[in-house]
N, CA, C and O atoms as a GROMACS GRO file, in nm:
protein
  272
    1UNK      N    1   0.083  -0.118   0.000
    1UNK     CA    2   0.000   0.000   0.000
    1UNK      C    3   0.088   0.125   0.000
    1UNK      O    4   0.189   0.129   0.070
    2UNK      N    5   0.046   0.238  -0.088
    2UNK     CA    6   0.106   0.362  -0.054
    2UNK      C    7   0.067   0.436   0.009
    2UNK      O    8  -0.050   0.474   0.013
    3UNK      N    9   0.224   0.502   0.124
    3UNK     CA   10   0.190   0.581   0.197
    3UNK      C   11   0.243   0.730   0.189
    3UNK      O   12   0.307   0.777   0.094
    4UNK      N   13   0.210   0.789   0.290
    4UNK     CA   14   0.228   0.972   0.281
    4UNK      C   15   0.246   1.003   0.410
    4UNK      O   16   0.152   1.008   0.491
    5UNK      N   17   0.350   1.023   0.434
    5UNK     CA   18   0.389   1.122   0.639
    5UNK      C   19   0.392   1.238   0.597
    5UNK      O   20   0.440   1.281   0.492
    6UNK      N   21   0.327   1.303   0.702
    6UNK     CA   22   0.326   1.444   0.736
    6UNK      C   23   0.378   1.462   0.879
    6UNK      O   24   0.334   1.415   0.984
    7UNK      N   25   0.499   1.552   0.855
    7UNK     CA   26   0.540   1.540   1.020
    7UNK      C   27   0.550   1.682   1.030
    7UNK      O   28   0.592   1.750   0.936
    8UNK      N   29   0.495   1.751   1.191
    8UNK     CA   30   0.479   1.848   1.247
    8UNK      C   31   0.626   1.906   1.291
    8UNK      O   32   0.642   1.878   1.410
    9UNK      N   33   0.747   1.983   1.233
    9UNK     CA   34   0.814   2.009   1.327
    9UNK      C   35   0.847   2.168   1.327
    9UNK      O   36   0.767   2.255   1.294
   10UNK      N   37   0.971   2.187   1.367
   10UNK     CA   38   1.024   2.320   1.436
   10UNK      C   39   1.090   2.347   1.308
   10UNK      O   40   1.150   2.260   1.246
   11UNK      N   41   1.077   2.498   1.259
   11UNK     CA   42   1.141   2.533   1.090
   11UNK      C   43   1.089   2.679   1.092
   11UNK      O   44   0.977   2.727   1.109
   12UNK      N   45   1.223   2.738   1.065
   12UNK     CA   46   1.200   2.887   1.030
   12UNK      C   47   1.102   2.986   1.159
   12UNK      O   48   0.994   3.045   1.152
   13UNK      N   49   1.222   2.965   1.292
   13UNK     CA   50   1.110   3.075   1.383
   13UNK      C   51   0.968   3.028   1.424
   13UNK      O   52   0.895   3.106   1.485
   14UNK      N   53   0.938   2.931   1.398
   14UNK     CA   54   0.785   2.848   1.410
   14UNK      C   55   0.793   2.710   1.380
   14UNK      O   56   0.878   2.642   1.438
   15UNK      N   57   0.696   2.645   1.276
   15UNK     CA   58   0.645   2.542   1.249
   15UNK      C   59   0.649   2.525   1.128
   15UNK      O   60   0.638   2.630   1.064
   16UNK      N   61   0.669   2.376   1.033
   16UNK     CA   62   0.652   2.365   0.897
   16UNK      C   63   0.589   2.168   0.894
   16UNK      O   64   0.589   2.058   0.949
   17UNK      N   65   0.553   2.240   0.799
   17UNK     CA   66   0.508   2.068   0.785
   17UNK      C   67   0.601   1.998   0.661
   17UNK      O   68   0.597   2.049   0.549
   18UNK      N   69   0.700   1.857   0.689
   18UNK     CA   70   0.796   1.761   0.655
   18UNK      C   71   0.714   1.682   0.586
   18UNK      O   72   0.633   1.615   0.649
   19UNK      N   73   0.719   1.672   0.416
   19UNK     CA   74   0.675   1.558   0.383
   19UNK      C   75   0.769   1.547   0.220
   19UNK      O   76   0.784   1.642   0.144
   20UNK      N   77   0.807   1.447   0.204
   20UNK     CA   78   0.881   1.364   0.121
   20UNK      C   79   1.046   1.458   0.135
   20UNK      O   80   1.120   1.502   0.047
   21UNK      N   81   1.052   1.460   0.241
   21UNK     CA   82   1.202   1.536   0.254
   21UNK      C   83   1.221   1.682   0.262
   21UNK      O   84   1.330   1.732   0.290
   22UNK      N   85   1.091   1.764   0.232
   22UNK     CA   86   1.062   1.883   0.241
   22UNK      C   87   0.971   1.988   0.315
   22UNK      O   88   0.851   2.009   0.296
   23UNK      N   89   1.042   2.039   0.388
   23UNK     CA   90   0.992   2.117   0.501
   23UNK      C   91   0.879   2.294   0.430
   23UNK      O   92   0.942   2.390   0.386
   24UNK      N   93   0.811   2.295   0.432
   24UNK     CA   94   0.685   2.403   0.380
   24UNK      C   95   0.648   2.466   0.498
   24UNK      O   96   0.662   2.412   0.608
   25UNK      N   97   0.597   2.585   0.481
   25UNK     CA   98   0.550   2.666   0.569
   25UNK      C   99   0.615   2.740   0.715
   25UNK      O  100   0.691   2.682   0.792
   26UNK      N  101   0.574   2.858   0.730
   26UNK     CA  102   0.619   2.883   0.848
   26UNK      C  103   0.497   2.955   0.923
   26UNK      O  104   0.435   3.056   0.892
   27UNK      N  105   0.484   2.868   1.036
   27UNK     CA  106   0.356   2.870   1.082
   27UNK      C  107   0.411   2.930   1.263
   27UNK      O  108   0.511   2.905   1.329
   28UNK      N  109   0.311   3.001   1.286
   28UNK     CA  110   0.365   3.034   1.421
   28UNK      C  111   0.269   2.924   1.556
   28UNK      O  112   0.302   2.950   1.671
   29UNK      N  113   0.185   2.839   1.543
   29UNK     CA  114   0.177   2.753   1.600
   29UNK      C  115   0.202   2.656   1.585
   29UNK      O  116   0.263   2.655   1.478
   30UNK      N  117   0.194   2.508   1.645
   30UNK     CA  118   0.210   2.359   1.577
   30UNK      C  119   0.080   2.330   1.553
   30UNK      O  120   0.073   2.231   1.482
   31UNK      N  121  -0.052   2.384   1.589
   31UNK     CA  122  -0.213   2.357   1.542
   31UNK      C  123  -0.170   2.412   1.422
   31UNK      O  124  -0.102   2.333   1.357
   32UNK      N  125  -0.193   2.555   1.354
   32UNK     CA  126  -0.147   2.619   1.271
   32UNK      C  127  -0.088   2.519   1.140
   32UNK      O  128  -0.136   2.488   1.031
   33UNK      N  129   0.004   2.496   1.190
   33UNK     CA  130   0.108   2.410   1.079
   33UNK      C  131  -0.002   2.240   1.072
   33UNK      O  132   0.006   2.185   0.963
   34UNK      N  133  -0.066   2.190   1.145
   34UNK     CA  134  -0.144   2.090   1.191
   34UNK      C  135  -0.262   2.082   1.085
   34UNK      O  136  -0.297   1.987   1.015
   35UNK      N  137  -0.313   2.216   1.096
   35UNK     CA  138  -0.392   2.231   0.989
   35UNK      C  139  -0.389   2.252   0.879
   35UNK      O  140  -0.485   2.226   0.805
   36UNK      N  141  -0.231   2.329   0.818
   36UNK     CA  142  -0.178   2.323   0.682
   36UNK      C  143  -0.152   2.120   0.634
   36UNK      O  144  -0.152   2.080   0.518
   37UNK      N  145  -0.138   2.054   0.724
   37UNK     CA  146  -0.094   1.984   0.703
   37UNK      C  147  -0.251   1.875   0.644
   37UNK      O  148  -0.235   1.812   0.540
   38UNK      N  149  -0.364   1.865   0.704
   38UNK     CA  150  -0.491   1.830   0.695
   38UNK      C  151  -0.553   1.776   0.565
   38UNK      O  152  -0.614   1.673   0.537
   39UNK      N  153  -0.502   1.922   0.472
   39UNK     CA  154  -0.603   1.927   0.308
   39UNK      C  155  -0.485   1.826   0.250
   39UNK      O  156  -0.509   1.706   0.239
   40UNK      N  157  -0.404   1.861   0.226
   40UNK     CA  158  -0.300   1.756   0.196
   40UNK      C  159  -0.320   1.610   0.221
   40UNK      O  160  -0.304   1.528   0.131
   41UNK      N  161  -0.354   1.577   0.344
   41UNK     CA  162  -0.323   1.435   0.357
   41UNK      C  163  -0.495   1.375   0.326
   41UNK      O  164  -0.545   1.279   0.268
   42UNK      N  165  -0.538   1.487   0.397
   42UNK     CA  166  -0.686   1.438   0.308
   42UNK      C  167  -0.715   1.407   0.137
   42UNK      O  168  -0.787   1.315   0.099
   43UNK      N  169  -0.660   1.482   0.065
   43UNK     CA  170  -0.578   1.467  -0.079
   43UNK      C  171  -0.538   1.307  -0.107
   43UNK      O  172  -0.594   1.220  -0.174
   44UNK      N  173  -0.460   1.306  -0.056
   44UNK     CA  174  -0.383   1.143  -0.025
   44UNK      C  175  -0.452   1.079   0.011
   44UNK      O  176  -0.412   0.965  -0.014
   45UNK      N  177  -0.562   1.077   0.072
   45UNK     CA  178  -0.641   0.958   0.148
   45UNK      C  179  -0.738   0.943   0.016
   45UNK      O  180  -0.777   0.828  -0.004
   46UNK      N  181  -0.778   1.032  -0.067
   46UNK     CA  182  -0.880   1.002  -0.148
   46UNK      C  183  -0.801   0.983  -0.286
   46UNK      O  184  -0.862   1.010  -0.388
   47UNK      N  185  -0.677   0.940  -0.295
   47UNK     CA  186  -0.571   0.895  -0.392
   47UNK      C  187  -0.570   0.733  -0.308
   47UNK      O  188  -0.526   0.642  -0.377
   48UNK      N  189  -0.606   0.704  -0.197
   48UNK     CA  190  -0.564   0.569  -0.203
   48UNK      C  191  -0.450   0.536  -0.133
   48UNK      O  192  -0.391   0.428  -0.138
   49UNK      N  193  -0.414   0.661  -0.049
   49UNK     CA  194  -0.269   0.646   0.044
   49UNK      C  195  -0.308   0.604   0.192
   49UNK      O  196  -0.423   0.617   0.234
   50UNK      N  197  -0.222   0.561   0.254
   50UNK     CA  198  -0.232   0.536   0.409
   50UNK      C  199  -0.181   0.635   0.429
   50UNK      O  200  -0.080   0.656   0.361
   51UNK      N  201  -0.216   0.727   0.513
   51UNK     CA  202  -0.159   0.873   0.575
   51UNK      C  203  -0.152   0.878   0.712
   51UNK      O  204  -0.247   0.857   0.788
   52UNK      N  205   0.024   0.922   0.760
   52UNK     CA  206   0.023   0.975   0.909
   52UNK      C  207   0.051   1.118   0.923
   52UNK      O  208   0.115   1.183   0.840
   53UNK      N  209   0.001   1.164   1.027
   53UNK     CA  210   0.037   1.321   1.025
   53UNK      C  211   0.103   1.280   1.167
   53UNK      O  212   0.048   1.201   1.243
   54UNK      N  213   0.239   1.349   1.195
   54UNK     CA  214   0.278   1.322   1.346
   54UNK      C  215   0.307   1.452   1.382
   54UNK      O  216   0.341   1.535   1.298
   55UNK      N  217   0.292   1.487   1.548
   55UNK     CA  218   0.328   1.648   1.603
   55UNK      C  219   0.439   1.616   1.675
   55UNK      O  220   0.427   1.505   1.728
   56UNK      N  221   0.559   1.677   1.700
   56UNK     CA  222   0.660   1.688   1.792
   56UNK      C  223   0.609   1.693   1.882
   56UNK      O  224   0.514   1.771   1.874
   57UNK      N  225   0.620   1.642   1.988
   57UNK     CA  226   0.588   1.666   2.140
   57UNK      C  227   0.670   1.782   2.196
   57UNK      O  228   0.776   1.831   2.155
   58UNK      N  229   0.588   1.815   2.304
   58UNK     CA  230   0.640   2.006   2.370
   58UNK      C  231   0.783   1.972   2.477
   58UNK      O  232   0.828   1.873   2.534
   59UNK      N  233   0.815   2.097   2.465
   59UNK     CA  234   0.928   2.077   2.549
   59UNK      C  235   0.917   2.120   2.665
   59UNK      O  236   0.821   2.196   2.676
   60UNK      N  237   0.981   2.103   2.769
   60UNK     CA  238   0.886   2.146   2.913
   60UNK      C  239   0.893   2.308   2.887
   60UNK      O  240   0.950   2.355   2.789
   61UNK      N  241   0.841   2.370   2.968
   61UNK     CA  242   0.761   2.523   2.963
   61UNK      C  243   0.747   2.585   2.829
   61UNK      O  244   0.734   2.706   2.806
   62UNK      N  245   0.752   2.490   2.746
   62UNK     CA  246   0.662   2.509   2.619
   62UNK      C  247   0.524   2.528   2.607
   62UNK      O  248   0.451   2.445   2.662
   63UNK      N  249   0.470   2.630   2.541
   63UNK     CA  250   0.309   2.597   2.548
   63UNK      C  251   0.294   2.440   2.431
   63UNK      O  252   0.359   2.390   2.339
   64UNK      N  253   0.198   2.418   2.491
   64UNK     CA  254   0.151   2.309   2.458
   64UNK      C  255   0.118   2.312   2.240
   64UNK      O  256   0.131   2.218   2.162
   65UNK      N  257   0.079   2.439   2.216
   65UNK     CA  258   0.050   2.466   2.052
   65UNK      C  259   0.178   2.481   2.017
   65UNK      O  260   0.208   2.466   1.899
   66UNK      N  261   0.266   2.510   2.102
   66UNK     CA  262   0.397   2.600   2.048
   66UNK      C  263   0.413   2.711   2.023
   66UNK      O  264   0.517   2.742   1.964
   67UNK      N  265   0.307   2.823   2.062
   67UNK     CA  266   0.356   2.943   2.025
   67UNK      C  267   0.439   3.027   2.052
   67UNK      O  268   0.403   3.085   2.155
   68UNK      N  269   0.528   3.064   2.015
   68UNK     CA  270   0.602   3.212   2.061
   68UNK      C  271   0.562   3.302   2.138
   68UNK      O  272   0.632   3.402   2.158
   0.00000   0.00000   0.00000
């Protein structure tokens, strides 16, 4: 089966969403970037892909979205 990752990480002062080796967007939350990431994989799901979207987990006294 084909698949598609979307991974949530830290890029450019904020957030970008990682998929096939390439980091997009600069988002100032990790929801933010969460939701850039959504139409996309929804895209893929109706192509017939298995899709993961993954979020970095927070770092302690991090807010929990990640914002700045």
């Amino acid at each position: 089966m084909k698949s598609a990752a979307y991974r949530i990480v830290h890029a450019r002062n904020g957030w970008g969403v990682e998929h096939d080796g390439k980091i997009e967007g600069a988002y100032d939350t990790k929801e933010a970037a969460f939701e850039a990431a959504v139409g996309p994989a929804s895209n893929a799901i109706k192509l017939g892909y298995e899709v993961s979207i993954m979020v970095e987990g927070s770092e302690p006294r991090e807010p929990a979205l990640g914002a700045r």
